[in-house]
CHARMM-style PDB file with segment names, atoms N, HN, CA, C and O in Angstrom:
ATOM      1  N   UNK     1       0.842  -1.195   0.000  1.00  0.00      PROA
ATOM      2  CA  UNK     1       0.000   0.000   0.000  1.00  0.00      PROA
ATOM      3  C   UNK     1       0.876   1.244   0.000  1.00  0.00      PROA
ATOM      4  O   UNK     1       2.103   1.205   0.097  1.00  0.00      PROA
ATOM      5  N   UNK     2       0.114   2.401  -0.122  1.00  0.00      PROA
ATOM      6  HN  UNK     2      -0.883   2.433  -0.201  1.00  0.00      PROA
ATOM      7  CA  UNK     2       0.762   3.590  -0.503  1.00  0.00      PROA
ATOM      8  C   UNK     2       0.309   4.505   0.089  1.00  0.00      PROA
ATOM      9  O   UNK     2      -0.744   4.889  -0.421  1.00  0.00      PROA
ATOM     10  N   UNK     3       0.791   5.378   1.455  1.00  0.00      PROA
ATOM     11  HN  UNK     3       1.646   5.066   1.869  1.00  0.00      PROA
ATOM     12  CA  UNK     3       0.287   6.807   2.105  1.00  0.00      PROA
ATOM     13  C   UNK     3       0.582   7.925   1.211  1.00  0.00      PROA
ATOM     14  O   UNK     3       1.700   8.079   0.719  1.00  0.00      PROA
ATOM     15  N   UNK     4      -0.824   9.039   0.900  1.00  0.00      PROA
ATOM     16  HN  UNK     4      -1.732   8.914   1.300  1.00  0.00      PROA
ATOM     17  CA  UNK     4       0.355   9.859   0.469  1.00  0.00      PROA
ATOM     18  C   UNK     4      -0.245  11.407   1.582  1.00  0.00      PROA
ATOM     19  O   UNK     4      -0.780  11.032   2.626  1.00  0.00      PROA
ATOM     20  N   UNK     5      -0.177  12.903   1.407  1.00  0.00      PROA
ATOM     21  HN  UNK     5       0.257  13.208   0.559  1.00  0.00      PROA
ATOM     22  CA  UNK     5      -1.159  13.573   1.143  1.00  0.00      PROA
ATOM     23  C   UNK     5      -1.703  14.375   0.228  1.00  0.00      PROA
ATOM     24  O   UNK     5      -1.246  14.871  -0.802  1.00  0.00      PROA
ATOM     25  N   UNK     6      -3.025  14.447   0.889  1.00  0.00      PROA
ATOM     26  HN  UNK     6      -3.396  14.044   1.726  1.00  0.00      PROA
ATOM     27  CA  UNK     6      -3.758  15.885  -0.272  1.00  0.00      PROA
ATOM     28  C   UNK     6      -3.023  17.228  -0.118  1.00  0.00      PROA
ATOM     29  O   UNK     6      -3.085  17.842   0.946  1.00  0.00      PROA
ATOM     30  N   UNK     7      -2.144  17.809  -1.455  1.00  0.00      PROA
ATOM     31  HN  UNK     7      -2.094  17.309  -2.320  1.00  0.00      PROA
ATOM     32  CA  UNK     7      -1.497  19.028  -1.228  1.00  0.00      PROA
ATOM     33  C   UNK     7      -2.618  20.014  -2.032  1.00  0.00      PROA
ATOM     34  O   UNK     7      -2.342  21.213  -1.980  1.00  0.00      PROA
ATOM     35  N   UNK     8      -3.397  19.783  -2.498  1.00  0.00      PROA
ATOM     36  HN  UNK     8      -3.621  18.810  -2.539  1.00  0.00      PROA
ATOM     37  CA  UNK     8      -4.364  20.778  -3.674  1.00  0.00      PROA
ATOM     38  C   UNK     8      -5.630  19.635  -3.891  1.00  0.00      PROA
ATOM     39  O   UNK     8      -5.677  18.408  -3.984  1.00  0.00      PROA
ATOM     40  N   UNK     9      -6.707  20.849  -3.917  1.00  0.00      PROA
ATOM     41  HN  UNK     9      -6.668  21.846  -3.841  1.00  0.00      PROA
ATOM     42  CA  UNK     9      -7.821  19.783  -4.649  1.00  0.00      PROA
ATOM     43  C   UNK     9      -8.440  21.263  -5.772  1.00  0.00      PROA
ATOM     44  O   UNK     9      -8.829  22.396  -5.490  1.00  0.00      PROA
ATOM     45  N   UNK    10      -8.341  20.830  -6.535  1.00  0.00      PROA
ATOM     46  HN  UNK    10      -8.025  19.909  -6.764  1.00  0.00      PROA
ATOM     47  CA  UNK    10      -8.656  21.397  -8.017  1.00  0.00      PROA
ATOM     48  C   UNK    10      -9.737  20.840  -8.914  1.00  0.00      PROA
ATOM     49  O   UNK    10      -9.714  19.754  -9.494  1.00  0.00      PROA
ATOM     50  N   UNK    11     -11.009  22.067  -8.942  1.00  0.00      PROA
ATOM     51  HN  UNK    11     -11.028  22.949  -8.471  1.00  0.00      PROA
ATOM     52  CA  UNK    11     -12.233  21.647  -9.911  1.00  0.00      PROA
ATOM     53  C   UNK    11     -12.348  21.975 -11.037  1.00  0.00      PROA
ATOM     54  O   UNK    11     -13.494  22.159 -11.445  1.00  0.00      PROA
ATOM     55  N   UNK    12     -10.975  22.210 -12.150  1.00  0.00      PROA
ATOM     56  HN  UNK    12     -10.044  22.060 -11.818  1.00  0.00      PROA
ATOM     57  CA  UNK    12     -10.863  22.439 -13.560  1.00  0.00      PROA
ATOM     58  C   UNK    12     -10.805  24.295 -13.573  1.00  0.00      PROA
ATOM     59  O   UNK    12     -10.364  24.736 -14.634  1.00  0.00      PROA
ATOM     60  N   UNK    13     -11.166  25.276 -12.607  1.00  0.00      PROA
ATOM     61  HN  UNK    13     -11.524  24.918 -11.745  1.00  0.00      PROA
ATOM     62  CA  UNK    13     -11.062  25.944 -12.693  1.00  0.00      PROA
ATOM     63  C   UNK    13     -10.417  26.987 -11.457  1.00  0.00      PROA
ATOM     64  O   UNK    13      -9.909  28.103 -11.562  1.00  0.00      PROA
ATOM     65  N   UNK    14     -10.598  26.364 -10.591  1.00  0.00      PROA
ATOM     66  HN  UNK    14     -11.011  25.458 -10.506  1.00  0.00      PROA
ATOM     67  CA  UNK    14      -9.807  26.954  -9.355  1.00  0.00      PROA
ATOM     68  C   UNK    14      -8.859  25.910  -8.019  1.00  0.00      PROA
ATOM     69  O   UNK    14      -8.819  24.680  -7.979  1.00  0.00      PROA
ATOM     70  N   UNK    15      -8.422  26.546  -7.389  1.00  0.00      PROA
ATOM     71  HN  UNK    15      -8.454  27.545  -7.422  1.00  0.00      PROA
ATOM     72  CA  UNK    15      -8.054  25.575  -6.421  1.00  0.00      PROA
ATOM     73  C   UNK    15      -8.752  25.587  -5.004  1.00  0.00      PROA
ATOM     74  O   UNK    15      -8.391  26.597  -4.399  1.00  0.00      PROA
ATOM     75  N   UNK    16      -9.539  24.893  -4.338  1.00  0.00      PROA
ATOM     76  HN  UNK    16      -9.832  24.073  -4.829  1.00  0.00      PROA
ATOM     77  CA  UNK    16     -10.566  24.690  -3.586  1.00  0.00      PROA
ATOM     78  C   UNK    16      -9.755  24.441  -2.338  1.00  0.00      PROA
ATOM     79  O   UNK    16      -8.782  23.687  -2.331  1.00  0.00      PROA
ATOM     80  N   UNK    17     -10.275  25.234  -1.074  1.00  0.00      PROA
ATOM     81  HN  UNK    17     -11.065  25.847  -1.080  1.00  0.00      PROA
ATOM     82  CA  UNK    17     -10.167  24.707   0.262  1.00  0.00      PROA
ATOM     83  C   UNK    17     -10.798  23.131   0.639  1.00  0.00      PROA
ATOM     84  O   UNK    17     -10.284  22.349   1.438  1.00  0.00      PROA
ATOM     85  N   UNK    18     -12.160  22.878  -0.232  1.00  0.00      PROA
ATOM     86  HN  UNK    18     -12.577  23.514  -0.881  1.00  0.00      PROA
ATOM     87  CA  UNK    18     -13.449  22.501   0.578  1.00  0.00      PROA
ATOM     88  C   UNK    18     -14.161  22.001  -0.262  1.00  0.00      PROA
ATOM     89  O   UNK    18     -14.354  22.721  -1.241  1.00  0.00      PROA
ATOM     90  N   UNK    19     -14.742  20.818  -0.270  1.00  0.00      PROA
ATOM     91  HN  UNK    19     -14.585  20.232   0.525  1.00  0.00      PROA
ATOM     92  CA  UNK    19     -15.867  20.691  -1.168  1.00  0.00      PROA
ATOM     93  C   UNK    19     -16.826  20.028  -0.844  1.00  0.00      PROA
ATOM     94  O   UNK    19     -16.731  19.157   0.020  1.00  0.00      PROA
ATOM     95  N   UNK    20     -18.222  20.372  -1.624  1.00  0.00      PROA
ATOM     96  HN  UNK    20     -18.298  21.080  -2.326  1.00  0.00      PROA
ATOM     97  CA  UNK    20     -18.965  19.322  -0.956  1.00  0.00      PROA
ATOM     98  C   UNK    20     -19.452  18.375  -1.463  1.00  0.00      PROA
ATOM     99  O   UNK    20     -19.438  18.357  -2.694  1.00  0.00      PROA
ATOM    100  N   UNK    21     -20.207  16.965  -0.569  1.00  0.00      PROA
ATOM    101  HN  UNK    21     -20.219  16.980   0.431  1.00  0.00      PROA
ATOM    102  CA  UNK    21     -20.198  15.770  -1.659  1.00  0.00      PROA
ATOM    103  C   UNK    21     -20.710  15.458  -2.702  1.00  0.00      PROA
ATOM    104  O   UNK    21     -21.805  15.884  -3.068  1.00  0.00      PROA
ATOM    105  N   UNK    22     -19.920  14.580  -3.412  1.00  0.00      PROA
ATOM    106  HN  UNK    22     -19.030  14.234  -3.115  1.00  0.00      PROA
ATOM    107  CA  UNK    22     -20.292  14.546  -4.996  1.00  0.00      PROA
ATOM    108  C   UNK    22     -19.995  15.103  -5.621  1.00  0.00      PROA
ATOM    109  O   UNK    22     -20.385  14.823  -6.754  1.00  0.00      PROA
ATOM    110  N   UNK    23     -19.016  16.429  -5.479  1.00  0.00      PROA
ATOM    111  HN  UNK    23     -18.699  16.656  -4.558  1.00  0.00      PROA
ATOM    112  CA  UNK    23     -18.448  16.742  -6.295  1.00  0.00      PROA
ATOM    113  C   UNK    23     -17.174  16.408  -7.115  1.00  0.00      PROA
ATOM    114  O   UNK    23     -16.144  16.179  -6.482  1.00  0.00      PROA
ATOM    115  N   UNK    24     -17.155  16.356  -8.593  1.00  0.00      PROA
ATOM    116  HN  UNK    24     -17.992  16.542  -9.107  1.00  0.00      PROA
ATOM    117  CA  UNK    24     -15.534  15.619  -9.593  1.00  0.00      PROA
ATOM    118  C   UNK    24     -14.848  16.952  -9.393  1.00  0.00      PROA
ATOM    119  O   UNK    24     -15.260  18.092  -9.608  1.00  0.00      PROA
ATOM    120  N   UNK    25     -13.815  16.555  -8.974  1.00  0.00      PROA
ATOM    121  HN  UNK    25     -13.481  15.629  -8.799  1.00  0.00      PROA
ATOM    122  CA  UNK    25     -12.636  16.994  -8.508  1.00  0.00      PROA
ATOM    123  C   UNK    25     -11.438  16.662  -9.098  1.00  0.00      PROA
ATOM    124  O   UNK    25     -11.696  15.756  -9.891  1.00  0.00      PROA
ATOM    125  N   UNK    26     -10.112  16.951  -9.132  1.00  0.00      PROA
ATOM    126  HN  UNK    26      -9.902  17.686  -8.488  1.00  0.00      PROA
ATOM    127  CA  UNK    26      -8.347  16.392  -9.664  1.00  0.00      PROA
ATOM    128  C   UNK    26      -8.185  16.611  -8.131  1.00  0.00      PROA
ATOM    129  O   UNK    26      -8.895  17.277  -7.377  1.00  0.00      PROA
ATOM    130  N   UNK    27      -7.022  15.848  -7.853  1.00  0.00      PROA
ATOM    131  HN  UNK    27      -6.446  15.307  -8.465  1.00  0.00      PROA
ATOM    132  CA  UNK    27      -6.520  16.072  -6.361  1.00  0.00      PROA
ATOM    133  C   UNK    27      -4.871  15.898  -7.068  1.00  0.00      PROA
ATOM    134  O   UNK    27      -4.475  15.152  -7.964  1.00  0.00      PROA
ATOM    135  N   UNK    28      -4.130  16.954  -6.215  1.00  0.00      PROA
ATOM    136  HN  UNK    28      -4.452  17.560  -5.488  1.00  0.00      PROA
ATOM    137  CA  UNK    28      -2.470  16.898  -6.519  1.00  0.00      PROA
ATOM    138  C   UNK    28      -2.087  16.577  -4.596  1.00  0.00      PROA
ATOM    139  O   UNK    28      -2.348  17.152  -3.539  1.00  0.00      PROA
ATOM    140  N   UNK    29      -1.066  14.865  -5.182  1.00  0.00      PROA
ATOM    141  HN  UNK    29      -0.854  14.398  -6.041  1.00  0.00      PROA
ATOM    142  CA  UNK    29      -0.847  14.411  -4.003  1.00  0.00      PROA
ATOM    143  C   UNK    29       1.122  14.807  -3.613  1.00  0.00      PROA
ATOM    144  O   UNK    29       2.030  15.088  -4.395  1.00  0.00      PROA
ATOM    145  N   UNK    30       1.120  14.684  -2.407  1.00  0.00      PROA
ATOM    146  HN  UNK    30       0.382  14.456  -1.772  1.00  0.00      PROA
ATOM    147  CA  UNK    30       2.225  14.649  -2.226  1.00  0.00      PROA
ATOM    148  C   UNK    30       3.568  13.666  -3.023  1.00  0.00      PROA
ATOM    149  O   UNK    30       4.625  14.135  -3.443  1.00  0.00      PROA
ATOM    150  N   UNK    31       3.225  12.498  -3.056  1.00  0.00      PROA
ATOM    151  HN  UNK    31       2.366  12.116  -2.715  1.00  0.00      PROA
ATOM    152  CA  UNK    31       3.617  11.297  -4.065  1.00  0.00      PROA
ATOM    153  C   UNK    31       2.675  10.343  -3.782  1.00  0.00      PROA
ATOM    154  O   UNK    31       1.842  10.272  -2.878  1.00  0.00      PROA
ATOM    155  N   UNK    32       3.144   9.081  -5.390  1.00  0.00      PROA
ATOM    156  HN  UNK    32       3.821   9.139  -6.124  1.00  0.00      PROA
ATOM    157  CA  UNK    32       2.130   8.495  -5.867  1.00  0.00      PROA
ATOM    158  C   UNK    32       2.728   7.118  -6.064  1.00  0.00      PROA
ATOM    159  O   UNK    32       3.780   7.138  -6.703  1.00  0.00      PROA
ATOM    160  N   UNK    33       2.330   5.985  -5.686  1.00  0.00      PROA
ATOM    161  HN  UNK    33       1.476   5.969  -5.167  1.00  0.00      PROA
ATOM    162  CA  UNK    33       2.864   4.334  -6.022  1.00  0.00      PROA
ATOM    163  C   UNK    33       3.431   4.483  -7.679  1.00  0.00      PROA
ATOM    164  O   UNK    33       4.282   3.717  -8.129  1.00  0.00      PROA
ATOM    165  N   UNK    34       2.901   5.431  -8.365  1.00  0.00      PROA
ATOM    166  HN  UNK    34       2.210   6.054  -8.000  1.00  0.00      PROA
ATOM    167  CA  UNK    34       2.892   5.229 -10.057  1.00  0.00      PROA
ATOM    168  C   UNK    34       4.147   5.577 -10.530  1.00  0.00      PROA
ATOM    169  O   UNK    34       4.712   6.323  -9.730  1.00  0.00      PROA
ATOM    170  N   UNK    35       5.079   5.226 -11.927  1.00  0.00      PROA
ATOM    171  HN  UNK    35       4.620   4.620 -12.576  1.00  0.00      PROA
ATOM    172  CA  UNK    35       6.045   5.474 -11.738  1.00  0.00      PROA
ATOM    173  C   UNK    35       6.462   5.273 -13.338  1.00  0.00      PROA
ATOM    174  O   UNK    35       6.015   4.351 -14.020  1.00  0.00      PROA
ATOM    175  N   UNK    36       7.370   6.262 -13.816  1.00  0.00      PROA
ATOM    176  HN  UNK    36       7.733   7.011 -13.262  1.00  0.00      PROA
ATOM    177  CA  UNK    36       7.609   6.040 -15.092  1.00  0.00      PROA
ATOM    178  C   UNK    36       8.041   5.638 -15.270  1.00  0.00      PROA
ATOM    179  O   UNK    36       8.977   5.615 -14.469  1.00  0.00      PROA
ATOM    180  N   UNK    37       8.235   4.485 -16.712  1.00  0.00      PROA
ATOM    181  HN  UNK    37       7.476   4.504 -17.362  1.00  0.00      PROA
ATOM    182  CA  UNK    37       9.217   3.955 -17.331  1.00  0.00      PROA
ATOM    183  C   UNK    37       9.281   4.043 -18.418  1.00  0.00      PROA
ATOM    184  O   UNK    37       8.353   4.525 -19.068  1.00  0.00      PROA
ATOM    185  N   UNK    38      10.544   3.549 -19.044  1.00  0.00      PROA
ATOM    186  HN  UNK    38      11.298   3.157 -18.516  1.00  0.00      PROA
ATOM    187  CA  UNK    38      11.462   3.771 -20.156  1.00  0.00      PROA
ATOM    188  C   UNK    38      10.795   3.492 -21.343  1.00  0.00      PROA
ATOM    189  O   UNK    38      10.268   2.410 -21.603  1.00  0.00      PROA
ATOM    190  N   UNK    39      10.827   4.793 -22.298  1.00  0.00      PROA
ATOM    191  HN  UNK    39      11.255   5.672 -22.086  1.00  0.00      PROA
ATOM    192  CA  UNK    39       9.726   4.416 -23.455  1.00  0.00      PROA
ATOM    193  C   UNK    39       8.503   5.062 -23.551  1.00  0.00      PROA
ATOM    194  O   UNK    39       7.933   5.746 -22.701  1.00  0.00      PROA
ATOM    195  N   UNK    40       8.127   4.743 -24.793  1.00  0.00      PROA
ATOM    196  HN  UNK    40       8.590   4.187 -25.483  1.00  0.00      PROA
ATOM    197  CA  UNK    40       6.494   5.932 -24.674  1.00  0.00      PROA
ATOM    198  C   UNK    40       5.642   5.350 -25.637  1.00  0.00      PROA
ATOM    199  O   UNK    40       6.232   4.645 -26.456  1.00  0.00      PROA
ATOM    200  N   UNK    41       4.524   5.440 -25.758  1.00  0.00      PROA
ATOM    201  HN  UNK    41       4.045   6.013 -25.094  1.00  0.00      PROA
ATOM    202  CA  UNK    41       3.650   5.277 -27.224  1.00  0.00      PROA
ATOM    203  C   UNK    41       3.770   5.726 -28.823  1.00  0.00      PROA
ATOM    204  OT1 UNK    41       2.892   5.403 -29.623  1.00  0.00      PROA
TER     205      UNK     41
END
């Protein structure tokens, strides 16, 4: 498993303290299990 934290939560147009439920959201985490590798499409 993977801890990370919430540094930003972003609704396509601003960056949000707060939201309420149900709302689609992007979240920017501190770090992420995901990881690049060598090569591309």
């Amino acid at each position: 498993t993977h801890e990370s934290t919430i540094k930003a939560i972003y609704d396509g147009r601003t960056f949000l303290e707060s939201i309420p439920a149900g709302t689609e959201v992007g979240v920017i985490l501190e770090s992420t299990s995901f990881y690049a590798e060598q090569g591309g499409q």
